[in-house]
Each structure stands twice: as structure tokens, then as C-alpha cells.
C-alpha positions as CSV (number, residue, x, y, z in Angstrom):
1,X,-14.9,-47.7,22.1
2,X,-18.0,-47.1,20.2
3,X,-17.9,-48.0,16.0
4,X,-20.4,-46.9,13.3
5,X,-20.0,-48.2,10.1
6,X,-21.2,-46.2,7.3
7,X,-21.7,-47.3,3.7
8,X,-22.6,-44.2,1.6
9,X,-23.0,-46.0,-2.0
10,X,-22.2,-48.9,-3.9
11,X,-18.9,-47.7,-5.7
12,X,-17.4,-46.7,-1.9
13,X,-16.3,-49.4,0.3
14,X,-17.8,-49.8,4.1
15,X,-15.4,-47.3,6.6
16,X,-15.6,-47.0,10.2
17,X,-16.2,-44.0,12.9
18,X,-14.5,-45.2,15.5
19,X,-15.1,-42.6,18.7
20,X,-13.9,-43.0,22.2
21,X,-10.5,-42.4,24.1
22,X,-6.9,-42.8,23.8
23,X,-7.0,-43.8,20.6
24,X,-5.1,-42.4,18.4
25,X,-2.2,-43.5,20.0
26,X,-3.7,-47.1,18.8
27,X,-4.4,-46.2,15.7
28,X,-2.5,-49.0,13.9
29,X,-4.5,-51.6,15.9
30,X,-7.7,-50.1,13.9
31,X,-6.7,-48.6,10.4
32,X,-4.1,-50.8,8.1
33,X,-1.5,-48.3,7.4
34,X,1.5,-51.1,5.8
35,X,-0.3,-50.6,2.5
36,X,0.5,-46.7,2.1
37,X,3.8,-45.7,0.7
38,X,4.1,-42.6,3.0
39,X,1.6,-40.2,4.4
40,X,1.0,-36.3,4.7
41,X,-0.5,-35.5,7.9
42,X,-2.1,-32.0,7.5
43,X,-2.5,-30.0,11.4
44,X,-4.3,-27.2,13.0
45,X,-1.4,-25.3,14.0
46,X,-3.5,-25.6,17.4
47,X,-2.9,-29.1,17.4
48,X,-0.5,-30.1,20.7
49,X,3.2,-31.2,19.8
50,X,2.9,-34.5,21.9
51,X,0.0,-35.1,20.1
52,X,1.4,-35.2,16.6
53,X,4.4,-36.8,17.6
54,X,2.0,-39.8,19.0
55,X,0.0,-39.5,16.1
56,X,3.6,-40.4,13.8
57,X,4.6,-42.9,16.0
58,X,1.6,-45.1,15.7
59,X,1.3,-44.6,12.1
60,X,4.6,-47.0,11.7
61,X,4.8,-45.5,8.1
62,X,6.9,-43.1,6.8
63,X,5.5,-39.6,8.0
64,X,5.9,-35.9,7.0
65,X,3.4,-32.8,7.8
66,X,2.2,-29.5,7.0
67,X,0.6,-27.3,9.4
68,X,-1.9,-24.7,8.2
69,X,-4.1,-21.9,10.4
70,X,-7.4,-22.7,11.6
71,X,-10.5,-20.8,11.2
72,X,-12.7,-20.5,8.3
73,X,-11.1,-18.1,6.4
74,X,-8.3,-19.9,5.5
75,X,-10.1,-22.2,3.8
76,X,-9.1,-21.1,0.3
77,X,-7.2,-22.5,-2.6
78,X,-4.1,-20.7,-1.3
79,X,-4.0,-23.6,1.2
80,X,-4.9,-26.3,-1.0
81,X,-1.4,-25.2,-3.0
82,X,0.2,-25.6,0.1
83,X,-0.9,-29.2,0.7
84,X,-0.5,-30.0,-2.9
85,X,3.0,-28.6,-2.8
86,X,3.8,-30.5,0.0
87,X,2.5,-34.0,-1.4
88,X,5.3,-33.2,-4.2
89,X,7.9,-32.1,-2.4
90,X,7.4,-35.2,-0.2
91,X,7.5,-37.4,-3.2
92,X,3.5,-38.8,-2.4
93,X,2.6,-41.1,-5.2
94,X,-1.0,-42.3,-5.6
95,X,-0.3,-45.1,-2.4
96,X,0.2,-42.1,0.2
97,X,-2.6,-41.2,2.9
98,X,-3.2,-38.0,3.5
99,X,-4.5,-37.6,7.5
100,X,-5.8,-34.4,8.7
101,X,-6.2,-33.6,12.1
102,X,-7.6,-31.0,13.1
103,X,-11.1,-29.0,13.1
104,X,-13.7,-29.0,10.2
105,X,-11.5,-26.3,8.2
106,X,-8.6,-28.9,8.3
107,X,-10.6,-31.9,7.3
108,X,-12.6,-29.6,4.1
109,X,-8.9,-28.5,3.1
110,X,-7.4,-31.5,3.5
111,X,-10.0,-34.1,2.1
112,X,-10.3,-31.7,-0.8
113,X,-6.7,-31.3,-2.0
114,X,-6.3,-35.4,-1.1
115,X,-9.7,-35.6,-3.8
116,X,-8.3,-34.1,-6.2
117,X,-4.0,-34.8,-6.1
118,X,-3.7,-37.1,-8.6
119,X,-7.2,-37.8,-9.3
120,X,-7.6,-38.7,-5.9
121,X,-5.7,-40.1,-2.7
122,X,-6.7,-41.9,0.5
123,X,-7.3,-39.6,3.2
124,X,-8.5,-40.4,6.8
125,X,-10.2,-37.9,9.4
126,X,-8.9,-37.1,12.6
127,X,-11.5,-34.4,14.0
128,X,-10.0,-32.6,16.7
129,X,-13.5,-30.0,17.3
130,X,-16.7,-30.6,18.7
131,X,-18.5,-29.4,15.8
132,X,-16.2,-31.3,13.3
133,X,-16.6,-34.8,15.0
134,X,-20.7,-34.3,14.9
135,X,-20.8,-32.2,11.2
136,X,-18.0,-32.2,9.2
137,X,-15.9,-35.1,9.2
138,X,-18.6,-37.1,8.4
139,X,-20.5,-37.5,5.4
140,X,-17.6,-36.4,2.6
141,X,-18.4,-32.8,1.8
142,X,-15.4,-31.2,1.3
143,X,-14.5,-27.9,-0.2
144,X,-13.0,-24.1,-0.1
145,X,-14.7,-20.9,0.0
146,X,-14.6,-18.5,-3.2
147,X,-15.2,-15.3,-4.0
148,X,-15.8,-14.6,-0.2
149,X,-19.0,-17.4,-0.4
150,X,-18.5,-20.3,1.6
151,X,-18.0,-23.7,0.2
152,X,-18.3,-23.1,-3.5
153,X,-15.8,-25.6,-4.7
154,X,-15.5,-28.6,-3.9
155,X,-16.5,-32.2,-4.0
156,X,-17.8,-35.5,-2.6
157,X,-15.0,-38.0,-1.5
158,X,-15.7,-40.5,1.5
159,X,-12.7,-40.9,3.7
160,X,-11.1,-44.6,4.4
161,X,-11.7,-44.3,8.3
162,X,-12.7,-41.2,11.3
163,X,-11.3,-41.3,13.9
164,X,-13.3,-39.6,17.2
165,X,-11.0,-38.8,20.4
166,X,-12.7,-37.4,22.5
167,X,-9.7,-36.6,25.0
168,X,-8.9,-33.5,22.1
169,X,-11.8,-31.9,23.0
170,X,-10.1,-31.5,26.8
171,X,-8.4,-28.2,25.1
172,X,-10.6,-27.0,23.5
173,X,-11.8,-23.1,24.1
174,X,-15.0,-23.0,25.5
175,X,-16.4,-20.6,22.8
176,X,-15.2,-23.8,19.9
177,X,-17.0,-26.6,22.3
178,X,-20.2,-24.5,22.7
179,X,-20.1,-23.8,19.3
180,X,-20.2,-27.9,18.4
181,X,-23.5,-28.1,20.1
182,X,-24.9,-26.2,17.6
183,X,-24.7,-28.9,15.1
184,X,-25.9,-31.5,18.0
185,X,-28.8,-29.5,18.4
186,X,-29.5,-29.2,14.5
187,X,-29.4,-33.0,14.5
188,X,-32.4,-33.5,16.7
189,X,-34.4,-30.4,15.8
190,X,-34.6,-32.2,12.2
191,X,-35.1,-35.6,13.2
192,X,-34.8,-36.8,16.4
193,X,-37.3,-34.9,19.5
194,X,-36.3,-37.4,22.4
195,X,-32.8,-36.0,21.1
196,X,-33.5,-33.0,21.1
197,X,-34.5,-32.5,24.6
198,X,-31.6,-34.7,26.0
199,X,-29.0,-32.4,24.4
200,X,-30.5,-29.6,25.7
201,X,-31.6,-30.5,29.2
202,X,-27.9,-29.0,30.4
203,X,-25.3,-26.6,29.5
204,X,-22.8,-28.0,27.0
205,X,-20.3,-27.6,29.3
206,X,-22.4,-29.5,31.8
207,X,-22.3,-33.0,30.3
208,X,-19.6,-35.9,31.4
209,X,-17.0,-37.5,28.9
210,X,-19.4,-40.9,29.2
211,X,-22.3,-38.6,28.2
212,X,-20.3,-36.4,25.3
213,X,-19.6,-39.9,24.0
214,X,-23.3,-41.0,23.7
215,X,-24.3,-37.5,21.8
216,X,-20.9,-37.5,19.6
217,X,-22.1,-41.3,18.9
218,X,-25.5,-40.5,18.1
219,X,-25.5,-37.3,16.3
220,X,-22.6,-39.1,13.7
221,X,-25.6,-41.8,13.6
222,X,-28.4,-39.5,12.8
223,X,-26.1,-37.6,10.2
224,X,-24.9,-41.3,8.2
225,X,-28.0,-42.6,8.4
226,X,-29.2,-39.2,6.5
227,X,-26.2,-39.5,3.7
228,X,-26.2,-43.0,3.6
229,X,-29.2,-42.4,1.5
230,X,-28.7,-39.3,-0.4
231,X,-24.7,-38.6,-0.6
232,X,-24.7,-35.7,-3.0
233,X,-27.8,-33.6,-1.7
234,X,-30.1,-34.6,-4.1
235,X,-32.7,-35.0,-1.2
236,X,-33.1,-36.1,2.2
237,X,-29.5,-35.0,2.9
238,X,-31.1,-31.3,2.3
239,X,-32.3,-31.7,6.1
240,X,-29.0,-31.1,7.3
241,X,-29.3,-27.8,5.9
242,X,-31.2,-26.3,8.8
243,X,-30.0,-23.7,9.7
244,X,-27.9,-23.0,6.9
245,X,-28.8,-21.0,4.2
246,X,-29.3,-17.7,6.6
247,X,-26.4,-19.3,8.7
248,X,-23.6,-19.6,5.6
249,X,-24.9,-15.9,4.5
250,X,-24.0,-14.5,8.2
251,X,-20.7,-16.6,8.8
252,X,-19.3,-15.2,4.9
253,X,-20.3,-11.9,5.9
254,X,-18.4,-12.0,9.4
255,X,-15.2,-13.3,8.1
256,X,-15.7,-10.1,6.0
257,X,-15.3,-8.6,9.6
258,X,-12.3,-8.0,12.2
259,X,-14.2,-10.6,14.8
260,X,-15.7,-13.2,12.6
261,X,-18.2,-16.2,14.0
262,X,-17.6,-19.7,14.2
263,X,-19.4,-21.7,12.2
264,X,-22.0,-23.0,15.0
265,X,-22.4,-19.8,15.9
266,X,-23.8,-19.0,13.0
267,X,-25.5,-21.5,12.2
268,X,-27.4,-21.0,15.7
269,X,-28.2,-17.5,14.4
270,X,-29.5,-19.3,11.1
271,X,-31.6,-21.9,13.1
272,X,-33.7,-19.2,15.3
273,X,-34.2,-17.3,11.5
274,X,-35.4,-20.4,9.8
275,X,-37.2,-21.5,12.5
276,X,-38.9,-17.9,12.6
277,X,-39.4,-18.7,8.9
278,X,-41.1,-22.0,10.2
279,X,-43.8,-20.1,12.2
280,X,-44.5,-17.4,10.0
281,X,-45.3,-19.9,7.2
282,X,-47.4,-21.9,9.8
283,X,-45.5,-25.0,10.0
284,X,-44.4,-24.9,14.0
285,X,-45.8,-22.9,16.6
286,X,-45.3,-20.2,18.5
287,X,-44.3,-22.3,21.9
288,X,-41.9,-24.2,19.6
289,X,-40.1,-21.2,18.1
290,X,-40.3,-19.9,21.9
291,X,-38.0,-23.3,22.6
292,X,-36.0,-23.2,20.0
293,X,-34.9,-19.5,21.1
294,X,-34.5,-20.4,24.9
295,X,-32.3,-23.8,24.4
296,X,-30.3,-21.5,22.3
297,X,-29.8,-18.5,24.3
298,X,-29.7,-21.8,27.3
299,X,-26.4,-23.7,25.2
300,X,-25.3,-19.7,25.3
301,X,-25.5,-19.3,21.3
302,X,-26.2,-16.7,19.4
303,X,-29.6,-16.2,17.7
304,X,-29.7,-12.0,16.6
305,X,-29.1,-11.5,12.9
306,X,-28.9,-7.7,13.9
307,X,-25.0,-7.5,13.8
308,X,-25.7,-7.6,9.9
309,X,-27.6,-5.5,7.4
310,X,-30.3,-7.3,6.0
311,X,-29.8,-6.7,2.2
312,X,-26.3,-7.9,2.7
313,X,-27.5,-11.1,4.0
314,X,-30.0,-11.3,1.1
315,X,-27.5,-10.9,-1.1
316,X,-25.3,-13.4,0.5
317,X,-28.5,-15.9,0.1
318,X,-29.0,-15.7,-3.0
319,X,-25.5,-16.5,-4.2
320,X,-26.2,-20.0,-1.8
321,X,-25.4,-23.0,-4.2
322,X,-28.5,-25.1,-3.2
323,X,-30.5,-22.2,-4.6
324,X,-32.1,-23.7,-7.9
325,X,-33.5,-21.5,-11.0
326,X,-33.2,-18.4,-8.5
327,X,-35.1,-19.4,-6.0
328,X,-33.9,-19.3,-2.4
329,X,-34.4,-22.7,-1.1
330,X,-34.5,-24.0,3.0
331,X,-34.8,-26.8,5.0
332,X,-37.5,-25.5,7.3
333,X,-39.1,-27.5,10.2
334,X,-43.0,-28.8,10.6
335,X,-42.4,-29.4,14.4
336,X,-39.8,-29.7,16.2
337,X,-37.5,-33.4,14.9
338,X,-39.4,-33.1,12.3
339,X,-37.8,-31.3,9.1
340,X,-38.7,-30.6,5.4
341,X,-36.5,-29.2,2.3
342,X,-37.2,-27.9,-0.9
343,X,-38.7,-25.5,0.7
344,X,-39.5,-21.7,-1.1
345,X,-40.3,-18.7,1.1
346,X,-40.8,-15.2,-0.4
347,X,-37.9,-13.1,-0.1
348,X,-40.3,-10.7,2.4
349,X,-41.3,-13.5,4.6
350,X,-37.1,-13.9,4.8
351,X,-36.9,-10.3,5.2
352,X,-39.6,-10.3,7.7
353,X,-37.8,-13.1,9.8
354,X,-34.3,-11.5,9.5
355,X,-36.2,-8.4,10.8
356,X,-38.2,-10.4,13.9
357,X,-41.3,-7.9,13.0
């Protein structure tokens, strides 16, 4: 079993990504549970019945549980009422955990309504997802979408433990796991270019369990050694943004849509874009832009904007919350693991890059 342990500020104390196999069925051997009063585990509906019921039993605390729809647009305050209601109805005091298992959706929701139920509660993250063990369950974001723009409320709360099984990821659709590599390829595209190349020298599908381990283990690395330093965005954690500002404006205008993306999908749309961005402004190359586009068409992602109308997506951007005094801001790369933020582009060089002219 691999172990990361992440300190994110002073006033948080030291927690753990544990990440491996067959453990949550250990799970008391590696998070104290005897101190909770009860706890609220809050599940993908997607989420196997044998594994819940192992998850209870090795809790050895009083359990109850609330199951909710994945997918990214239920991610709204409709479902945070449902987990708040549920931490009443269970009588859940300010000693219960909240544990959400499930994919990135889950652990936003969940951490979010745990944040903010009484002022705050435990919670621990069981990522279920590819792209929620690399992204989302670590570094504390949390959050709903609003007004049909992704992430707009929400807050920074670290979770007491994450716990990584990678034997969840065994059914996982094939489109949800390729989608995860979109993230892993973000990480070394900003920092890392000996990681970069590893993580795309196969399909994702291609890789063994020993070798999903090692990228799970060192993408989580790359993204707490990033928020370690900066946990509310005020700068370096900006580089995990590439990708992102195009990628959130396409992924809240396809839920909008009968066959909306998942989130690394987009994202890969948003990388090729801002990478395009990149090149345009002179910062990479053309034979790295060429890269980036063929490891991405390679991991079978998406990189064409074209599904979308480009004033739509323009609109979309501008609405982004790390915009500051109206102007549109990026994480854009100088080569490739290499990444810089604060970044300003014209809205025609955007429009140019959404356009591929």
C-alpha cells in the first residue's frame, strides 16, 4: 500500500492518501472511527451493494446512507438538501463522519454539505473514479454548480483521510476510466515532462494494476505538493487550471445538452484549446501543440470545440470565477511540464483558438 501524507496549512492537521488494494474492507486498521458518534455514508447509486455493505462493516460504528445519482449535473443544492436532511433525520451531531464514496460529483456534494452542516463535520473521501482519485478528492475544493456555471459555490475544507482502491476502478465504464487520464495527463503537461511521456507512451486502458498504482500515486503527489503551498488558489494552485477555463465553459454547456461530457472529456477539449492559445501567443511550439493533439486523440479523448458555438463558450468564460476585474484569465503552458497562470489573452486570440484558424 502506498501513503502520502499531505499537510495543506497550519490550522489543518497532517491526513493521509492511502492508495492500493483491498482496502477498504480494512479500513478501521487505517482511519480511527471509535471517536465518531455515527456516520453518513453518501453513494453513487453506481456504487456495488457488496461494496457498501463491506464498507459498513469495517466502519464498526453506527452506519446509515444516502444514495444520490452520479454525473455532473446533479451536483446542485437540491442534493446538498438531501444530505443535510438526512444528517437530521439520522440524528448526526457535530461527532458524526460523513464518508462519500463514489466519483468526484459525490465527494464535491458530499464534502460540501459535511463543510457546511453545523459549521462543519468530519468527512473522509472514498474515490471510486479514475479522474476523482487523481483530481478531485484531493486538495479540498468542494462545491455545486449554479445558475447552470459549474462550481460557483462552494468552499475549502480538507478531509480527515482518502482512501484510493484501486480494485473500484475494475467496473468502471471504459468512457469514465479514459476520461481520468485526462487529469493524469494535465498533471505532467504542467509540471512534470518525464511524466508526461510515461502516461502517454500507452493507451489508458493498456496499463497494469502495479502501473495504475504508480500514476494514481504520483499524479495525487504532483497535485499536494501544488496545494500544499497555495490551498485557496491564490497562486501556484492556478496551474491546475490547465485546461480549464475553455474546459468548464464546454462541460456547463453540454449538460445543457441531451448527451453531456464528462468532465475529462472536457477538460481534454480545453487542454488542446489552451494549448493552441500557448502557440499562438508564442509560448510552445508547433511540434509541441502537434503532441499534445496526438497523445490526446492516442488516450482516445476529445480535442474539437466544434460541437459548440463559440460566442456561447465565450460567454460561459467569462462568467468563470477565477476571472478577475473582467479579464479572462488561464493557466497556459511555456513548454510542455512546464506551466504559467495569470495569464491574459485577447478575447480574439480565444476566439481564434476555439476557431483552429
Amino acid at each position: 500500500m502506498q501513503k502520502i501524507n499531505l499537510k495543506i496549512n497550519e490550522k489543518q492537521k497532517n491526513y493521509t492518501i492511502f492508495i492500493g488494494t483491498k482496502i477498504i474492507k480494512n479500513l478501521a486498521s487505517l482511519i480511527d472511527c471509535a471517536n465518531y458518534s455515527n456516520a453518513l455514508i453518501v453513494a453513487d447509486t453506481n456504487i456495488p451493494k457488496v461494496l457498501l455493505e463491506q464498507l459498513q462493516l469495517a466502519l464498526l460504528i453506527k452506519s446509515f446512507k444516502v444514495s444520490l445519482p452520479g454525473g455532473d449535473n446533479q451536483k446542485n443544492i437540491e442534493n446538498v438538501q438531501k444530505i443535510w436532511q438526512a444528517l437530521v433525520n439520522f440524528g448526526c451531531d457535530r461527532k458524526s463522519l460523513v464518508i462519500n464514496i463514489g466519483g468526484g460529483m459525490i465527494g464535491d456534494l458530499g464534502g460540501f454539505a459535511a463543510a457546511t452542516h453545523m459549521r462543519g463535520i468530519d468527512f473522509l473521501q472514498i474515490p471510486t473514479t479514475l479522474l476523482s482519485q487523481v483530481d478531485a478528492s484531493v486538495g479540498g475544493k468542494l462545491g455545486i454548480n449554479f445558475l447552470q456555471i459549474k462550481n460557483l459555490i462552494g468552499s475549502f475544507q480538507q478531509p480527515i483521510a482518502v482512501i484510493i482502491d484501486v480494485d473500484t476502478l475494475a467496473s468502471l465504464p471504459k468512457r469514465e476510466f479514459i476520461s481520468g487520464f485526462a487529469e493524469i495527463i494535465k498533471h505532467g503537461a504542467i509540471v512534470d515532462k518525464n511524466y508526461f511521456q510515461d502516461v502517454t507512451s500507452k493507451k489508458p486502458q493498456d496499463y497494469s494494476q502495479e502501473e495504475l498504482i504508480e500514476i494514481i500515486r504520483k499524479s495525487c503527489e504532483i497535485k499536494a505538493s501544488i496545494v500544499s503551498g497555495d490551498e485557496k488558489e491564490n497562486n501556484s494552485r492556478k496551474l491546475l487550471n490547465f485546461g480549464h477555463t475553455i474546459g468548464h465553459a464546454i462541460e456547463s454547456l453540454s449538460l445543457e445538452t441531451p448527451s453531456p461530457l464528462l468532465h475529462g472529456e472536457a477538460v481534454s477539449i480545453g487542454m488542446f484549446v489552451e494549448a493552441r492559445i500557448s502557440q499562438i501567443l508564442g509560448l510552445i511550439s508547433t511540434p509541441d501543440l502537434e503532441l499534445i493533439k496526438q497523445v490526446l486523440i492516442n488516450a482516445n479523448l476529445p480535442i474539437s470545440p466544434s460541437r459548440y458555438k463559440t460566442n456561447k463558450i465565450l460567454d460561459k468564460i467569462k462568467s468563470d470565477k477565477k476571472n478577475v476585474s473582467g479579464k479572462i484569465n488561464f493557466t497556459l503552458l511555456k513548454s510542455i511540464g512546464q506551466a504559467i497562470y495569470n495569464q491574459t489573452p485577447s478575447e480574439s486570440i480565444i476566439l481564434q483558438a476555439l476557431k483552429g484558424d
